[in-house]
Phi, psi and omega in degrees: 000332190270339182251003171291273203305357124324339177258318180217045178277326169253038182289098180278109179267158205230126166330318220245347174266180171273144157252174160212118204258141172246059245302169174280341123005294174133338171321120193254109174267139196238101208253127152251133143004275189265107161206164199288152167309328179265039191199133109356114162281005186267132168240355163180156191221111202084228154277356162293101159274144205236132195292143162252035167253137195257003162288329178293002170308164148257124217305343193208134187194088201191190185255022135277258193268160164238112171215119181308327194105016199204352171136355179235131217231097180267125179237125152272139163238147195267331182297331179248013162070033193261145162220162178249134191225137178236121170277091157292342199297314183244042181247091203297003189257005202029041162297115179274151158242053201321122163248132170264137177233149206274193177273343173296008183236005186306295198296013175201033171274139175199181190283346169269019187243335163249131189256100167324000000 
């Protein structure tokens, strides 16, 4: 608590402008308030610049799930060295047909690279 408020305790933060919060970490977020409903008020974090149109996101995105927003849905597990990929994208029935894959494919799996 003490080195948060130390990065940003006599910050005067402004509704309509960009700010910037530092994490305790050292990080740096550069953030506004006052934004449209369909947009991110985070415009960067650190030195990562970040779109603030949140359709181009992806609904999940982390080192468990991925799931794009469109249908295809990666759930990992690192402990069994598994990953679960579920394609929805062109099933007009919303049949799931789950294919598991091994951990030699995390890094670069995605639903057009594993085929049931």
């Amino acid at each position: 608590m003490a080195t948060t408020l130390a990065n940003n305790g006599q910050i005067q933060f402004s509704a309509t402008g960009i700010n910037s919060y530092t994490t305790f970490g050292g990080n740096v977020i550069e953030f506004t308030p006052e934004h449209c409903a369909d947009k991110w008020g985070i415009v960067s974090m650190t030195t990562q610049s970040i779109s603030s149109d949140m359709s181009q996101w992806h609904l999940a995105k982390g080192d468990i799930i991925d799931a794009d927003g469109k249908g295809c849905i990666i759930i990992k597990n690192p402990i069994l060295g598994q990953a679960l990929v579920m394609d929805l994208r062109t099933n007009s029935n919303n049949v799931i047909n789950p294919t598991i894959v091994q951990a030699s494919l995390f890094p670069g799996i995605s639903c057009d690279t594993v085929k049931p």
